[in-house]
N, CA, C and O atoms as a Tripos MOL2 file, in Angstrom:
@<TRIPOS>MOLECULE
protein
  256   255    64     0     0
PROTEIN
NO_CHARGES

@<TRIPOS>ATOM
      1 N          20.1010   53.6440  127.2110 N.3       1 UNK1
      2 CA         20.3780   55.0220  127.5660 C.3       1 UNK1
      3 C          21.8330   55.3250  127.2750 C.2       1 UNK1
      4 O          22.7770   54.5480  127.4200 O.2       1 UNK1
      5 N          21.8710   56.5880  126.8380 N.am      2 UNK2
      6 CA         23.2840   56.8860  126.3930 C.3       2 UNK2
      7 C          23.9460   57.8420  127.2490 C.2       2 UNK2
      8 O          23.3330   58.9030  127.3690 O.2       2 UNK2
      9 N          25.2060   57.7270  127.9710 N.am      3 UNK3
     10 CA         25.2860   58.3680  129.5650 C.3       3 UNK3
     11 C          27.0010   59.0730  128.4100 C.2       3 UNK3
     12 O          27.5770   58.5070  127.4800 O.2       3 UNK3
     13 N          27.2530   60.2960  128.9960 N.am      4 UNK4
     14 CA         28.0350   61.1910  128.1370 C.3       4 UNK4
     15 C          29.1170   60.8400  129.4910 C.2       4 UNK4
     16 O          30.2000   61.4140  129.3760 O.2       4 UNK4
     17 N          29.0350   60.3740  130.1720 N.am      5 UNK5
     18 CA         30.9770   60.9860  131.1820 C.3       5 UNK5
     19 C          30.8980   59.4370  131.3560 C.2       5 UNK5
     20 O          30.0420   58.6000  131.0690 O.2       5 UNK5
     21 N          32.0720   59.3890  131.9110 N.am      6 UNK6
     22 CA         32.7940   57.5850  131.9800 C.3       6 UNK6
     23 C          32.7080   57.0980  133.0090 C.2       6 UNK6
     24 O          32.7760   55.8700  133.0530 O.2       6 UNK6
     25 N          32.5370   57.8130  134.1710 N.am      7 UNK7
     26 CA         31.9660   57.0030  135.7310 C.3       7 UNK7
     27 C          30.7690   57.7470  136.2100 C.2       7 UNK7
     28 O          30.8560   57.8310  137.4360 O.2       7 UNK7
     29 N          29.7440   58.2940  135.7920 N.am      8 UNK8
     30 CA         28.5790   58.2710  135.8880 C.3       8 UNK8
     31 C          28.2150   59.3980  137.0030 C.2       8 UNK8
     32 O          27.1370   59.5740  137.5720 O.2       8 UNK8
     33 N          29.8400   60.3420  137.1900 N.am      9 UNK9
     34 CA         29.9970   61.0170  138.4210 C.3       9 UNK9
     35 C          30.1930   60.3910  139.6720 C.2       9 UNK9
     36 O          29.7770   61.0380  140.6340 O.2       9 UNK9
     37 N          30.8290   59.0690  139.9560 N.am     10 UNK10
     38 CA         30.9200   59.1480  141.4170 C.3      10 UNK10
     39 C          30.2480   57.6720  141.4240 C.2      10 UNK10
     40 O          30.7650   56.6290  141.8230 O.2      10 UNK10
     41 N          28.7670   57.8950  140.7960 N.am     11 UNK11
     42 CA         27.6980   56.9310  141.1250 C.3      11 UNK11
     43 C          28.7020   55.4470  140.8640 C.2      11 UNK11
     44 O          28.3610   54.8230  141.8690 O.2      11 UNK11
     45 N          29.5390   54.6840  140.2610 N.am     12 UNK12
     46 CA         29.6620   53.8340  139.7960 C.3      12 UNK12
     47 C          30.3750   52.9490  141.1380 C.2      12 UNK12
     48 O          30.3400   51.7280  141.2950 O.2      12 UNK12
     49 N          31.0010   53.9430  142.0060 N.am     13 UNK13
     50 CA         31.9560   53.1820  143.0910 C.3      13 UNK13
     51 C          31.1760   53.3700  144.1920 C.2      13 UNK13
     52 O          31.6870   53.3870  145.3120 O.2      13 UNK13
     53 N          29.6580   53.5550  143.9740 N.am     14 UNK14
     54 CA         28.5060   53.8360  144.9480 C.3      14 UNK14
     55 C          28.1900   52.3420  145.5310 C.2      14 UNK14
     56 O          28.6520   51.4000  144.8870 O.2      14 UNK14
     57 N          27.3060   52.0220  146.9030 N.am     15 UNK15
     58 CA         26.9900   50.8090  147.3550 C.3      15 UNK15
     59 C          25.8280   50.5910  146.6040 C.2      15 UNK15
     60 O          25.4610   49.4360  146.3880 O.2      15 UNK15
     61 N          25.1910   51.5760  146.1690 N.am     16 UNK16
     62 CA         23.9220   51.4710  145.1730 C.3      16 UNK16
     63 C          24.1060   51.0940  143.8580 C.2      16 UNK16
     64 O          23.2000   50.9990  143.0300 O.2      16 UNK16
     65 N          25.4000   50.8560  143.6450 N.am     17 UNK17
     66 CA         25.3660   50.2900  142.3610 C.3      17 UNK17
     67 C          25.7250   48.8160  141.9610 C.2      17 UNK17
     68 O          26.6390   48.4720  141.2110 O.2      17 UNK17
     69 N          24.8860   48.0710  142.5660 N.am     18 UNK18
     70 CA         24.8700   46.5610  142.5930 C.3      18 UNK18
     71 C          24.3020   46.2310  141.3510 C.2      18 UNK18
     72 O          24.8700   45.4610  140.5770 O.2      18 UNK18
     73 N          22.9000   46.9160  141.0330 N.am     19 UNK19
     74 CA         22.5220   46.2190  139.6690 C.3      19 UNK19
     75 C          22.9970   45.8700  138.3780 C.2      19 UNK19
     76 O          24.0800   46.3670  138.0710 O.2      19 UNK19
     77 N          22.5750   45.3090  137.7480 N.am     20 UNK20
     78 CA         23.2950   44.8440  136.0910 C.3      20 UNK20
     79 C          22.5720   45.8270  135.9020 C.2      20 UNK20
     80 O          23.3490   46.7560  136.1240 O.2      20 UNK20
     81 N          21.3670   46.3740  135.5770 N.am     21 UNK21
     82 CA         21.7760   48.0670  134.6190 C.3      21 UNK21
     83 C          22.4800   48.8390  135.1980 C.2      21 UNK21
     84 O          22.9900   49.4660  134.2700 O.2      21 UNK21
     85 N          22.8060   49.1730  135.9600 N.am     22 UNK22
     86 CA         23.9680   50.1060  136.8650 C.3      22 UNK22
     87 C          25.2540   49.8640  136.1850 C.2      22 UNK22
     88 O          25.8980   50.7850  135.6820 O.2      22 UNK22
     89 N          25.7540   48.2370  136.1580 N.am     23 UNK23
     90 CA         27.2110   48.2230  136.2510 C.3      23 UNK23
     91 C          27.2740   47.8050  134.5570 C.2      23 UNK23
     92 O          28.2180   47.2950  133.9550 O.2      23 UNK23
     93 N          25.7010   48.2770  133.9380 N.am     24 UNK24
     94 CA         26.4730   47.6610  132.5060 C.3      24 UNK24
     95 C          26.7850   49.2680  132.1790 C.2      24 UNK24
     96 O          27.8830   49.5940  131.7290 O.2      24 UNK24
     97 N          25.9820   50.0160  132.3790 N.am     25 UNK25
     98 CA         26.1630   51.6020  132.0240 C.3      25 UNK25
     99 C          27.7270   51.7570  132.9630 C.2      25 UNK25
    100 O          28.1820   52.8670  132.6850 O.2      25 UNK25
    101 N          28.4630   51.1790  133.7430 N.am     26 UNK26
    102 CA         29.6160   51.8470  133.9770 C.3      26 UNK26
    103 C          30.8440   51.3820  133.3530 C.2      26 UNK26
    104 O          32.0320   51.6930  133.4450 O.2      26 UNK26
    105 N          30.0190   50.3480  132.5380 N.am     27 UNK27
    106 CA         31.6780   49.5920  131.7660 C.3      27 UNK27
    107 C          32.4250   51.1410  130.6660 C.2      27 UNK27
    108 O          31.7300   52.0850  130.2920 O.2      27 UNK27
    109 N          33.1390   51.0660  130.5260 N.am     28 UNK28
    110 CA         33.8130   52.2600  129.2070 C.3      28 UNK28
    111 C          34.0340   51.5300  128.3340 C.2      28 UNK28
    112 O          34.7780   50.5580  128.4600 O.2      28 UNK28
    113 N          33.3870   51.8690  127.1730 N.am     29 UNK29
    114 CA         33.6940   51.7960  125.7410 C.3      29 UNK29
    115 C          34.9820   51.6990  125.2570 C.2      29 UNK29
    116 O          35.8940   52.2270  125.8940 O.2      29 UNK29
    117 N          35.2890   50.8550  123.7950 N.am     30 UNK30
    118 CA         36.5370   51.2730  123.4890 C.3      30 UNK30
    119 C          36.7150   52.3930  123.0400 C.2      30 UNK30
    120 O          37.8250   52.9230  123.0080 O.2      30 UNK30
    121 N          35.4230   53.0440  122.5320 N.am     31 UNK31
    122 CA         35.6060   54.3220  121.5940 C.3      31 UNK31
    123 C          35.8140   54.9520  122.5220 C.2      31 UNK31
    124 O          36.6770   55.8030  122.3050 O.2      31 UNK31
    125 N          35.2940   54.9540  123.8420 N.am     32 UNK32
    126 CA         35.0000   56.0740  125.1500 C.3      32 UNK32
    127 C          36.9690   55.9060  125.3770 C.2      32 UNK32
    128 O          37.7890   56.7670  125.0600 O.2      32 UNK32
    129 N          37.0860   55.3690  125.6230 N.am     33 UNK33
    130 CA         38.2360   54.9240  126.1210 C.3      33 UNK33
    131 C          39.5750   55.7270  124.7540 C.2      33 UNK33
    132 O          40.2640   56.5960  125.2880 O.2      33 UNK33
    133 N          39.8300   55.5480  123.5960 N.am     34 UNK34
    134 CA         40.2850   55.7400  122.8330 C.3      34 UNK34
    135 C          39.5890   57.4470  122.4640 C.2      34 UNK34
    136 O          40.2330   58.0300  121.5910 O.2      34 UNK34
    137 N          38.6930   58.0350  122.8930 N.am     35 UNK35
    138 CA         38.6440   59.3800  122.7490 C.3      35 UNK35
    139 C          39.2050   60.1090  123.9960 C.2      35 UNK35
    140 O          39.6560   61.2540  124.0010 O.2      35 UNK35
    141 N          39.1080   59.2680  125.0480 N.am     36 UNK36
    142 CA         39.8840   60.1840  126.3830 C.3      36 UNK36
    143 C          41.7670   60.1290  126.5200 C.2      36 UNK36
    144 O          42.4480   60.8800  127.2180 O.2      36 UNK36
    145 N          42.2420   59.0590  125.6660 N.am     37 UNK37
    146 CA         43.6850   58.7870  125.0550 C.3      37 UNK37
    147 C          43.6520   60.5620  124.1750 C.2      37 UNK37
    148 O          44.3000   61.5840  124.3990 O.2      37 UNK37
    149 N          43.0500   60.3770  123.6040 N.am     38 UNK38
    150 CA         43.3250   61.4260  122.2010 C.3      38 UNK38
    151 C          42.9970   62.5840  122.8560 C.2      38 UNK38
    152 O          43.6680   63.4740  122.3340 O.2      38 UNK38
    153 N          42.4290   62.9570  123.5800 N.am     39 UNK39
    154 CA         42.5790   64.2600  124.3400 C.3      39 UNK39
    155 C          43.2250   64.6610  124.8020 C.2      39 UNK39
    156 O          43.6400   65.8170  124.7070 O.2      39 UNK39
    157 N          43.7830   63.1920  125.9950 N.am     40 UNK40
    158 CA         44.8410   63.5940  126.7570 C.3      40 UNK40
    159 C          46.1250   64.0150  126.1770 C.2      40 UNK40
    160 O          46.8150   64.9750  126.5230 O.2      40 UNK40
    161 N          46.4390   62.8030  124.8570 N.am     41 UNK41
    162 CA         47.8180   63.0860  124.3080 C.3      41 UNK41
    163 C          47.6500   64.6050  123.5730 C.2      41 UNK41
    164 O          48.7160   65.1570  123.3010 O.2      41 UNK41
    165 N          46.4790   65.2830  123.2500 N.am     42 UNK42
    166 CA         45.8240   66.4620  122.4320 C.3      42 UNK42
    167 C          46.4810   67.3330  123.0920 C.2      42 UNK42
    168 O          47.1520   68.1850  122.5090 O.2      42 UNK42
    169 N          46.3820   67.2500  124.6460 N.am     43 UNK43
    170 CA         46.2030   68.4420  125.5600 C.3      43 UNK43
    171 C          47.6840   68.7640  126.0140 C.2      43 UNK43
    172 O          48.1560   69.8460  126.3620 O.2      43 UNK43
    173 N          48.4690   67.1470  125.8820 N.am     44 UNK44
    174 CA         50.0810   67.4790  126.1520 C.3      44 UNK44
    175 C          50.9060   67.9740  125.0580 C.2      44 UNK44
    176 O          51.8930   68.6800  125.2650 O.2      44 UNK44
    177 N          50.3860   67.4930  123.4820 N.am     45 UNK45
    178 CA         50.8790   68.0580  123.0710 C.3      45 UNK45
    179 C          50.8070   69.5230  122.8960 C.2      45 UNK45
    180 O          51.8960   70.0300  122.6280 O.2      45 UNK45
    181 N          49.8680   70.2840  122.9730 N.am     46 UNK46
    182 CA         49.3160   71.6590  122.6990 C.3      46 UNK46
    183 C          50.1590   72.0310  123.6620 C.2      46 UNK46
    184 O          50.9630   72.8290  123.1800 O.2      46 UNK46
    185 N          50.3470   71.8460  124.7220 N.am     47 UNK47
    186 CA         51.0070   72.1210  125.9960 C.3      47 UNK47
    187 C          53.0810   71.8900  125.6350 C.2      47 UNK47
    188 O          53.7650   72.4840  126.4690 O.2      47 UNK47
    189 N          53.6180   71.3760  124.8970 N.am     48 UNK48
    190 CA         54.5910   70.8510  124.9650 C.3      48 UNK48
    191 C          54.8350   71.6900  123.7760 C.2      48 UNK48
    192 O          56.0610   71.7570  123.6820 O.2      48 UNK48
    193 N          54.3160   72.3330  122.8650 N.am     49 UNK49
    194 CA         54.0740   73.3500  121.7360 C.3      49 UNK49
    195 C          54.0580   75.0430  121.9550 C.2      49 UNK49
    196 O          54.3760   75.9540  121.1900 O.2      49 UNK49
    197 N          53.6110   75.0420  123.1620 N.am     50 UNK50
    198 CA         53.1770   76.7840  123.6230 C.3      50 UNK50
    199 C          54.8940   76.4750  124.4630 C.2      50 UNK50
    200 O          55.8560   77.1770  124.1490 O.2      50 UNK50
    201 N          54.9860   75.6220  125.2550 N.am     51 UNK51
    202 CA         55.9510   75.8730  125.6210 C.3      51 UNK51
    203 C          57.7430   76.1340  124.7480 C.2      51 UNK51
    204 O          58.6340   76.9140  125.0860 O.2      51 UNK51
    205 N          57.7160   75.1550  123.5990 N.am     52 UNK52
    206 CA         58.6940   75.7760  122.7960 C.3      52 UNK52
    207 C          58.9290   77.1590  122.2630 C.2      52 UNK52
    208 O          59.9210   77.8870  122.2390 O.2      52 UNK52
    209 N          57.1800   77.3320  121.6700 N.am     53 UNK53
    210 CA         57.1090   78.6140  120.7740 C.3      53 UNK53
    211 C          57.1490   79.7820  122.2420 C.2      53 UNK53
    212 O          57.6770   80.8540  121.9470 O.2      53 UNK53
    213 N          56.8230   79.7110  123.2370 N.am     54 UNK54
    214 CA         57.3720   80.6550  124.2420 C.3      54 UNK54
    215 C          58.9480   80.4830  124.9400 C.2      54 UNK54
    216 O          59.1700   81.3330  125.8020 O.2      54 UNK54
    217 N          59.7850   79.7520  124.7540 N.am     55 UNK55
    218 CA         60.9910   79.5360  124.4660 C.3      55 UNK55
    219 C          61.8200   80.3010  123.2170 C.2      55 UNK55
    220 O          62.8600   80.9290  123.4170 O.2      55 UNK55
    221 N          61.2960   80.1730  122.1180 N.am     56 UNK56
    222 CA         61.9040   80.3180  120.7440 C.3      56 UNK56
    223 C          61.5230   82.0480  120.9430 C.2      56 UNK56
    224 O          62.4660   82.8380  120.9090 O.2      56 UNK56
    225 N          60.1030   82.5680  121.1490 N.am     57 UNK57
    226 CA         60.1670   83.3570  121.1800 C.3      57 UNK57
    227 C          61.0310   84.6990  122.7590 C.2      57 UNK57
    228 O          61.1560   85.9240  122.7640 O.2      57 UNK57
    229 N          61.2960   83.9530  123.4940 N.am     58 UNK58
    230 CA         62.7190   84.6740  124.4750 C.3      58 UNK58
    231 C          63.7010   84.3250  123.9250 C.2      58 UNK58
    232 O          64.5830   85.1080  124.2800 O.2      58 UNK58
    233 N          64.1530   83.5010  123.1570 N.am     59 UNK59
    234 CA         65.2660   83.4210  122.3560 C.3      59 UNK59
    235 C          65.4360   84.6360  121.5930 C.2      59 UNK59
    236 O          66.3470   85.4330  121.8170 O.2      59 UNK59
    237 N          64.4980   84.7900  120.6240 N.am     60 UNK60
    238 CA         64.5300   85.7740  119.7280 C.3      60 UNK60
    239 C          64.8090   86.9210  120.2310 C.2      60 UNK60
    240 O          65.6680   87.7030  119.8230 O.2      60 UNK60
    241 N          63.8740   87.0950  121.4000 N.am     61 UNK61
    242 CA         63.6000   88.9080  121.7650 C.3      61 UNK61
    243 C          65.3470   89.0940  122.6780 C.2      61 UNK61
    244 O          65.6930   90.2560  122.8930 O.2      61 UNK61
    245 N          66.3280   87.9340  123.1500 N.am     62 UNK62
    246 CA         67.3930   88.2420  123.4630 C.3      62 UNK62
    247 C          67.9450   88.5390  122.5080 C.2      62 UNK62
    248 O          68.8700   89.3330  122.6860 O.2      62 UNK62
    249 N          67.7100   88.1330  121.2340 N.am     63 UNK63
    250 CA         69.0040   87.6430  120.0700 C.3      63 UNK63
    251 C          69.1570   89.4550  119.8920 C.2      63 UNK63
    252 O          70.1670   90.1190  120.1230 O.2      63 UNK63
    253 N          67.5780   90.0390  119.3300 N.am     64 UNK64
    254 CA         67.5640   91.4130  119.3660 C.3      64 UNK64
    255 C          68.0340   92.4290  119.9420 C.2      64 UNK64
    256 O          67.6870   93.5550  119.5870 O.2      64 UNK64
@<TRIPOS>BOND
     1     1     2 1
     2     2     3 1
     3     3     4 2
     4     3     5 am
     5     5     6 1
     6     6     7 1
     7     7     8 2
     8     7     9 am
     9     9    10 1
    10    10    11 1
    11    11    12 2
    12    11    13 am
    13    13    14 1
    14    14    15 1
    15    15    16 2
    16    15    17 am
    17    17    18 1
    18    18    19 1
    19    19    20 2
    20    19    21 am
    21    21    22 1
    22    22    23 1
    23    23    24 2
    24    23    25 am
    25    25    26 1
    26    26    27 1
    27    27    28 2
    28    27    29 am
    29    29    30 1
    30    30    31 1
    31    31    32 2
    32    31    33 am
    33    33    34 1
    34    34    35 1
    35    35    36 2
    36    35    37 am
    37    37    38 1
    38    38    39 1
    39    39    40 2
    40    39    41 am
    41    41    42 1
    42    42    43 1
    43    43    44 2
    44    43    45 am
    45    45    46 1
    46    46    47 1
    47    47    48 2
    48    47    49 am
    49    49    50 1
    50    50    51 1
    51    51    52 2
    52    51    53 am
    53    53    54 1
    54    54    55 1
    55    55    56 2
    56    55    57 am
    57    57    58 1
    58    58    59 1
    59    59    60 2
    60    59    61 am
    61    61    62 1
    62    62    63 1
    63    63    64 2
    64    63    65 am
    65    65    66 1
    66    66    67 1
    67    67    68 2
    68    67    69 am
    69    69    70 1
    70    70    71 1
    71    71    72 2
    72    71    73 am
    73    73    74 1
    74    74    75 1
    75    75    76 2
    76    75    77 am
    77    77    78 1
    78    78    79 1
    79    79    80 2
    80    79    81 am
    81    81    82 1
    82    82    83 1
    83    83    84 2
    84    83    85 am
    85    85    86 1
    86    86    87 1
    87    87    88 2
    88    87    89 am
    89    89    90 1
    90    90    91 1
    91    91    92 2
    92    91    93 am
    93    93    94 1
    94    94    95 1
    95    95    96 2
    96    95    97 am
    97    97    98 1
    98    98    99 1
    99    99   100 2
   100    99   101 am
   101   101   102 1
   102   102   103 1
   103   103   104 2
   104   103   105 am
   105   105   106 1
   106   106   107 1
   107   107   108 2
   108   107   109 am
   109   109   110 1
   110   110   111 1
   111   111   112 2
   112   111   113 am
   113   113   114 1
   114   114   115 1
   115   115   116 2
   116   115   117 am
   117   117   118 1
   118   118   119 1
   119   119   120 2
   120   119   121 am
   121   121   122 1
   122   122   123 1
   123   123   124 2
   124   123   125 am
   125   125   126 1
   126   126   127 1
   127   127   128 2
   128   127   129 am
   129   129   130 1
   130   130   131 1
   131   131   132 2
   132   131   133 am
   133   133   134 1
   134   134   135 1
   135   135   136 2
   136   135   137 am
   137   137   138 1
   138   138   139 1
   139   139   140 2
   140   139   141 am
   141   141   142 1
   142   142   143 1
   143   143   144 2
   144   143   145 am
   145   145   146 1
   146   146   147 1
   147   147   148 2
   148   147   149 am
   149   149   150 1
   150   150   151 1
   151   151   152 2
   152   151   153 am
   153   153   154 1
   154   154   155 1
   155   155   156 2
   156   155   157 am
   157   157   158 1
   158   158   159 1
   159   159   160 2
   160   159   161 am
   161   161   162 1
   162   162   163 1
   163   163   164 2
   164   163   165 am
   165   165   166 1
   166   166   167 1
   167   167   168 2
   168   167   169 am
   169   169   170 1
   170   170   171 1
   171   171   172 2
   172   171   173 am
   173   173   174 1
   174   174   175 1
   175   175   176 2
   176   175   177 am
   177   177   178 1
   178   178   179 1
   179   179   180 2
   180   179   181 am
   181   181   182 1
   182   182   183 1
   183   183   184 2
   184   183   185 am
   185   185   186 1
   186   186   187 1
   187   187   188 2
   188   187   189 am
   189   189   190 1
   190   190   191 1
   191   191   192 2
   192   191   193 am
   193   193   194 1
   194   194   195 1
   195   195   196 2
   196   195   197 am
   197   197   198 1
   198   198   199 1
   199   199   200 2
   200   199   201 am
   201   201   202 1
   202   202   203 1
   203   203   204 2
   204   203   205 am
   205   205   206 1
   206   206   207 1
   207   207   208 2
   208   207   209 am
   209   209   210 1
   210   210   211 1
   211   211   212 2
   212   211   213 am
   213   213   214 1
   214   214   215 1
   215   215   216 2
   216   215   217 am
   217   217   218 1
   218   218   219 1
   219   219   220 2
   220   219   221 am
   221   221   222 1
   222   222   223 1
   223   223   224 2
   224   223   225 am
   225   225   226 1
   226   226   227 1
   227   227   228 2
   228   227   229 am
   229   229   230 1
   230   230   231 1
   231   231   232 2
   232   231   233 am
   233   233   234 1
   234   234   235 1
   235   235   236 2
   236   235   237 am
   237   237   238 1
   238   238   239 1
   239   239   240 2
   240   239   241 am
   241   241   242 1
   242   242   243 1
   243   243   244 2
   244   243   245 am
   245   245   246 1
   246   246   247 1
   247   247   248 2
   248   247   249 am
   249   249   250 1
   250   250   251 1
   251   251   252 2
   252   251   253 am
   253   253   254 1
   254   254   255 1
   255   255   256 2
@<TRIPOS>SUBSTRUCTURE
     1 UNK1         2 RESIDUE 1 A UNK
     2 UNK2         6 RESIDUE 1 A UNK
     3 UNK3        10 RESIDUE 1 A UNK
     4 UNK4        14 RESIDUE 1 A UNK
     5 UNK5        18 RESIDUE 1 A UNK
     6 UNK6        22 RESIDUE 1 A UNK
     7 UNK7        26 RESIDUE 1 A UNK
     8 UNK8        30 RESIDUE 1 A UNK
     9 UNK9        34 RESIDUE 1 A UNK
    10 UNK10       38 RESIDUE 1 A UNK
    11 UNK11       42 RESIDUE 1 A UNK
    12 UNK12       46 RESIDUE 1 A UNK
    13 UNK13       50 RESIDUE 1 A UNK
    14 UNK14       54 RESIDUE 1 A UNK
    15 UNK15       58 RESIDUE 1 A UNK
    16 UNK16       62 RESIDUE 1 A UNK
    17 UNK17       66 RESIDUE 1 A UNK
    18 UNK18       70 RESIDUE 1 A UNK
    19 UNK19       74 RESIDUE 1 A UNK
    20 UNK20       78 RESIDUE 1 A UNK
    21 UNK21       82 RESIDUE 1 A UNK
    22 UNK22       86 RESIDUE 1 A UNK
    23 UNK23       90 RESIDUE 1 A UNK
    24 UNK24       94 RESIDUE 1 A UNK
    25 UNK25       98 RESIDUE 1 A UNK
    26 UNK26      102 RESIDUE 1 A UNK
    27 UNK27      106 RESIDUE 1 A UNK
    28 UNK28      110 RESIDUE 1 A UNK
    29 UNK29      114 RESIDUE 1 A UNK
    30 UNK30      118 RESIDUE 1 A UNK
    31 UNK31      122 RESIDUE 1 A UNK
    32 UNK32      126 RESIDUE 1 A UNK
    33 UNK33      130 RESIDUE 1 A UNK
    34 UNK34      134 RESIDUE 1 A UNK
    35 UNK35      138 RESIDUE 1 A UNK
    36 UNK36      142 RESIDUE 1 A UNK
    37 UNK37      146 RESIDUE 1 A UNK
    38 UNK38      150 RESIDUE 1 A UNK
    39 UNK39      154 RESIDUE 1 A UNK
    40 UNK40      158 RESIDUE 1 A UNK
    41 UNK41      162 RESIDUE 1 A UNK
    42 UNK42      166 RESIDUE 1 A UNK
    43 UNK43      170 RESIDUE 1 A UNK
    44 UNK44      174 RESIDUE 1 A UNK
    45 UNK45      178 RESIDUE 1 A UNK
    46 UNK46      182 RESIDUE 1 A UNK
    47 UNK47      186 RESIDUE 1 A UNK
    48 UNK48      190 RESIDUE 1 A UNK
    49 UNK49      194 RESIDUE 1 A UNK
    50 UNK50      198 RESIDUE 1 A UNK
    51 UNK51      202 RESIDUE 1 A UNK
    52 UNK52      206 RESIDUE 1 A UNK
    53 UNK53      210 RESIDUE 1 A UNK
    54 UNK54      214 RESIDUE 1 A UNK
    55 UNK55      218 RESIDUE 1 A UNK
    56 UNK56      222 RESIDUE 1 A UNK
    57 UNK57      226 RESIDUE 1 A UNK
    58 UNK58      230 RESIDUE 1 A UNK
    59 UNK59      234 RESIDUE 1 A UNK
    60 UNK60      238 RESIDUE 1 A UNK
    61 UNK61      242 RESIDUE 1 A UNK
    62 UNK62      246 RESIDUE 1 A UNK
    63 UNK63      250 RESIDUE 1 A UNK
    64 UNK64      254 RESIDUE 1 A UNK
C-alpha cells in the first residue's frame, strides 16, 4: 500500500501501532524525506525573495 503523508496522521506514535505492517508503513523514505527538504528549502526561499523584491520595491517608490 502506498500511504501519501509521512506519519500516517498521528497513527504512527499510536499504542496501536505495534505491528510490523504498521511500523513498516511508518518508516520515511529517502525520496519522502529528500522531497520534504526541497519544499521546505522551496518555501524559504520564495519567502526570502518576496521579501527583498518588497524591500527594493520601497526603496524605489522613496527614491521617486
Amino acid at each position: 500500500a502506498y500511504v501519501h503523508t509521512v506519519t500516517l496522521g498521528g497513527l504512527c506514535s499510536s499504542p496501536l501501532a505495534g505491528g510490523p505492517l504498521l511500523s513498516a508503513l511508518c518508516r520515511l523514505a529517502g525520496a519522502q524525506a529528500a522531497a520534504l527538504v526541497f519544499l521546505f528549502l522551496t518555501a524559504l526561499l520564495y519567502l526570502a525573495s518576496s521579501i527583498v523584491c518588497i524591500r527594493m520595491w520601497r526603496h524605489e517608490a522613496a527614491r521617486r
